[in-house]
PyMOL CGO cylinders between C-alpha atoms (Angstrom):
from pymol import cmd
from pymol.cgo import CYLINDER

trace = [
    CYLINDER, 0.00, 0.00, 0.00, 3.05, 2.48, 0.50, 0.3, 1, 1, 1, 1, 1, 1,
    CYLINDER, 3.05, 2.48, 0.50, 4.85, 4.01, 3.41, 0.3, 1, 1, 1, 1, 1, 1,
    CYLINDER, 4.85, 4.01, 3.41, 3.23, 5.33, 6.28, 0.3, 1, 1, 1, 1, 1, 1,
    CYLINDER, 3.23, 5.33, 6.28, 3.85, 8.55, 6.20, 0.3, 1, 1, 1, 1, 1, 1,
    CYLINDER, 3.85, 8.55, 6.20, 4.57, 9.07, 10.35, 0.3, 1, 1, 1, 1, 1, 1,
    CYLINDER, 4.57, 9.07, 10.35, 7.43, 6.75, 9.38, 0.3, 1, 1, 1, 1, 1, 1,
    CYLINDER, 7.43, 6.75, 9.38, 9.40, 9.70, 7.60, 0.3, 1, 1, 1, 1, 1, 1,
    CYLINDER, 9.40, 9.70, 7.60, 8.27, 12.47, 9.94, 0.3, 1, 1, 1, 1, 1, 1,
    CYLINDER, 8.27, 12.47, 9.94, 9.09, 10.65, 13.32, 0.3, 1, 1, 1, 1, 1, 1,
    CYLINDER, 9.09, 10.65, 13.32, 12.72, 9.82, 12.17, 0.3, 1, 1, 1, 1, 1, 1,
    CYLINDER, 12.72, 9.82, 12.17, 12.50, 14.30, 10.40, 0.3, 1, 1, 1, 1, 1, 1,
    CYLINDER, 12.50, 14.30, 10.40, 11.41, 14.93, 13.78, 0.3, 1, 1, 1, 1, 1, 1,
    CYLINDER, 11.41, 14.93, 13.78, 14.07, 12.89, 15.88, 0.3, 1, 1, 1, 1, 1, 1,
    CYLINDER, 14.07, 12.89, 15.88, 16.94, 14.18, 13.75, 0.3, 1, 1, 1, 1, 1, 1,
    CYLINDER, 16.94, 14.18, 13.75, 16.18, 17.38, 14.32, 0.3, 1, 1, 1, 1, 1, 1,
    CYLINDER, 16.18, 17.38, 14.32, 15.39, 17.28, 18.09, 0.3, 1, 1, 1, 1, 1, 1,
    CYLINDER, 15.39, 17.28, 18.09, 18.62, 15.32, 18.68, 0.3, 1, 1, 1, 1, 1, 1,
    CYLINDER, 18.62, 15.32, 18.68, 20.64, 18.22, 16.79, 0.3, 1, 1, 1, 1, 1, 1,
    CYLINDER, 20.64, 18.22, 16.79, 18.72, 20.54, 19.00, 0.3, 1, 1, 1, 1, 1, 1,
    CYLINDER, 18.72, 20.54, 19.00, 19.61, 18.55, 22.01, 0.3, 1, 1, 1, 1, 1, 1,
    CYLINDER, 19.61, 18.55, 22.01, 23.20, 18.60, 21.29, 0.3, 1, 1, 1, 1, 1, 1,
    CYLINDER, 23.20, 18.60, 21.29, 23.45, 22.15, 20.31, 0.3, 1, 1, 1, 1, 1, 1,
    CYLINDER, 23.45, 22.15, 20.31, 21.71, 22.97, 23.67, 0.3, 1, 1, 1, 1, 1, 1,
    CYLINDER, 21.71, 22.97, 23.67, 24.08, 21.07, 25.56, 0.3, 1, 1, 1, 1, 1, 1,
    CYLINDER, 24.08, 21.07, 25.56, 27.18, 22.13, 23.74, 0.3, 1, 1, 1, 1, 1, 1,
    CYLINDER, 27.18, 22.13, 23.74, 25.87, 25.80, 22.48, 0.3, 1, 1, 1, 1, 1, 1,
    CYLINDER, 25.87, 25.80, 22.48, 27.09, 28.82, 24.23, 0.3, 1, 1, 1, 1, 1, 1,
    CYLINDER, 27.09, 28.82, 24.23, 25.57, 29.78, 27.24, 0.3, 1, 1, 1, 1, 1, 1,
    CYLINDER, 25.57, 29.78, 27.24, 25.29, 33.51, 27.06, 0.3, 1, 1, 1, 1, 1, 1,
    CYLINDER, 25.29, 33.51, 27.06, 22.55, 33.12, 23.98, 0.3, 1, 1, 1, 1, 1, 1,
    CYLINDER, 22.55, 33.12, 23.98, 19.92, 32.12, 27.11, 0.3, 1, 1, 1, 1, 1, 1,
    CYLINDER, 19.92, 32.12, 27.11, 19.74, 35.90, 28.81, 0.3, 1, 1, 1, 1, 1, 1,
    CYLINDER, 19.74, 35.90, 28.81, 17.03, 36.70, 26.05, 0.3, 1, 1, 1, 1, 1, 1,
    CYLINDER, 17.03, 36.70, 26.05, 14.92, 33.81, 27.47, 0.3, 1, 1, 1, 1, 1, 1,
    CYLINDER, 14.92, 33.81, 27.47, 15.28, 34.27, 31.03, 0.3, 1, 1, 1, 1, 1, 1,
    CYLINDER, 15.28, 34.27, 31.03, 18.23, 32.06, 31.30, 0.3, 1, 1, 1, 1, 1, 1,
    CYLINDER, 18.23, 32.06, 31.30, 16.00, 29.05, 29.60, 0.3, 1, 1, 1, 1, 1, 1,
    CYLINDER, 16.00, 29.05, 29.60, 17.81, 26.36, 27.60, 0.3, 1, 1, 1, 1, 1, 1,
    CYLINDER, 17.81, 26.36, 27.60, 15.31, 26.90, 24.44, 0.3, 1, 1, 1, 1, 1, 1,
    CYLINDER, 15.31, 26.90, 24.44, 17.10, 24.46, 22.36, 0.3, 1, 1, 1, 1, 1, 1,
    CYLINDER, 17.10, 24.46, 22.36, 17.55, 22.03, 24.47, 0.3, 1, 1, 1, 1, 1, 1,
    CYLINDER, 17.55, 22.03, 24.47, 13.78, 21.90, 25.93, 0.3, 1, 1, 1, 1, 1, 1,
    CYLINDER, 13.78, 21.90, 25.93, 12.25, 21.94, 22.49, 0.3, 1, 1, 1, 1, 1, 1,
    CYLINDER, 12.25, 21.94, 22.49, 14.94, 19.34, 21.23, 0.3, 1, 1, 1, 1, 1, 1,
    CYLINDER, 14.94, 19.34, 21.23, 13.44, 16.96, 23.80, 0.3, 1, 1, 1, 1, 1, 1,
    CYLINDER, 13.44, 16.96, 23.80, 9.54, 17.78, 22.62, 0.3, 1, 1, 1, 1, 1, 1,
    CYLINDER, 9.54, 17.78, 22.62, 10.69, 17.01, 19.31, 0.3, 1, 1, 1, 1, 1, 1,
    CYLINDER, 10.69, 17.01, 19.31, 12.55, 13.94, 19.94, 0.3, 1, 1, 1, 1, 1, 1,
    CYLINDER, 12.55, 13.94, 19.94, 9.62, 12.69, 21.60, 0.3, 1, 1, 1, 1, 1, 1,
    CYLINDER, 9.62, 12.69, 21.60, 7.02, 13.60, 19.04, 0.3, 1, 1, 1, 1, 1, 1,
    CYLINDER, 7.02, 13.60, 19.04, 8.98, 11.95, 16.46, 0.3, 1, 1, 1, 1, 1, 1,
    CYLINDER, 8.98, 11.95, 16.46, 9.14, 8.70, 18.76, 0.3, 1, 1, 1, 1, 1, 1,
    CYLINDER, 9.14, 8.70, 18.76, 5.41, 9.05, 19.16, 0.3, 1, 1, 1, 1, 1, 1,
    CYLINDER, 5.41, 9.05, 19.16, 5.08, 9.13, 15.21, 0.3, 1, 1, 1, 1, 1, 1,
    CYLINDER, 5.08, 9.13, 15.21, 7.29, 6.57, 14.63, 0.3, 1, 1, 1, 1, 1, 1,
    CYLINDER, 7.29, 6.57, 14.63, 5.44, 4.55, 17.49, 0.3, 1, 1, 1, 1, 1, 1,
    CYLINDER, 5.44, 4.55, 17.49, 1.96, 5.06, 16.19, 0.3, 1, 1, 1, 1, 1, 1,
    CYLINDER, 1.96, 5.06, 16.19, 3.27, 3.79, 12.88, 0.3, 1, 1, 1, 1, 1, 1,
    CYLINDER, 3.27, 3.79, 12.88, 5.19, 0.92, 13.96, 0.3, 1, 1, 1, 1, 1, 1,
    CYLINDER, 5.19, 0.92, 13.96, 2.12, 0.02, 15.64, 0.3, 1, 1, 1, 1, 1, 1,
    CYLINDER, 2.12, 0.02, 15.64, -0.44, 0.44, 13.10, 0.3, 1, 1, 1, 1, 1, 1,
    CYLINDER, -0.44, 0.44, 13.10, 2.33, -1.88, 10.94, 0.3, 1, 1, 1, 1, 1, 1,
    CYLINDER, 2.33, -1.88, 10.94, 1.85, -4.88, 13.43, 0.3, 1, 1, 1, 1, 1, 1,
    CYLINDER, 1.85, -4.88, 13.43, -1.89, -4.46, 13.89, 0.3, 1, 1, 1, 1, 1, 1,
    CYLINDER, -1.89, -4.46, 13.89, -1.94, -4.89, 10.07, 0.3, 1, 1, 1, 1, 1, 1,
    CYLINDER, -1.94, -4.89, 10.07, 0.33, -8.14, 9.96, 0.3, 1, 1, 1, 1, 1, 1,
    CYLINDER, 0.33, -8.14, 9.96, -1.53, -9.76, 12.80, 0.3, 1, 1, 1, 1, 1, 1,
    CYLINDER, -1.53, -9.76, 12.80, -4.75, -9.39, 11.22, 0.3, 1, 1, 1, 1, 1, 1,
    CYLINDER, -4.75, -9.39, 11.22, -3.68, -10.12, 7.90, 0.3, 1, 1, 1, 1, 1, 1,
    CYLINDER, -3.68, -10.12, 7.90, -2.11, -13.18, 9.40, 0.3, 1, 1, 1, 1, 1, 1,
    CYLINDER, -2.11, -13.18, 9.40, -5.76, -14.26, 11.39, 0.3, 1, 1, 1, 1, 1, 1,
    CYLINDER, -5.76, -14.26, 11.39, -4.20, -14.64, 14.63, 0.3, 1, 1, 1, 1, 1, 1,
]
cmd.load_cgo(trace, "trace")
């Protein structure tokens, strides 16, 4: 039938939150006065890692409801 298309944006998502992640742990410091001292990158690096795991979750799932019906057990 085709690729599901969470498949691609979970793994978009992930990429992208992990390269947040890292830059937030490994950026430079003194960019966080403009947000009250908040690690922006980092916090939204984690939201997107874990929307893309949800994605990639709901479509992995989806996948194995599909075989185990298709198989009749």
């Amino acid at each position: 039938m085709g690729i599901d298309l969470r498949y691609p944006i979970g793994v978009l998502f992930a990429i992208l939150g992990l390269l947040l992640i890292i830059y937030g742990l490994f950026g430079v410091t003194a960019d966080y006065s403009r947000s009250l001292g908040i690690n922006v990158n980092l916090w939204w690096g984690l939201v997107m890692l874990v929307f893309g795991a949800v994605m990639f979750f709901f479509a992995h799932r989806k996948r194995s409801l599909q075989h185990k019906l298709s198989s009749g057990h």
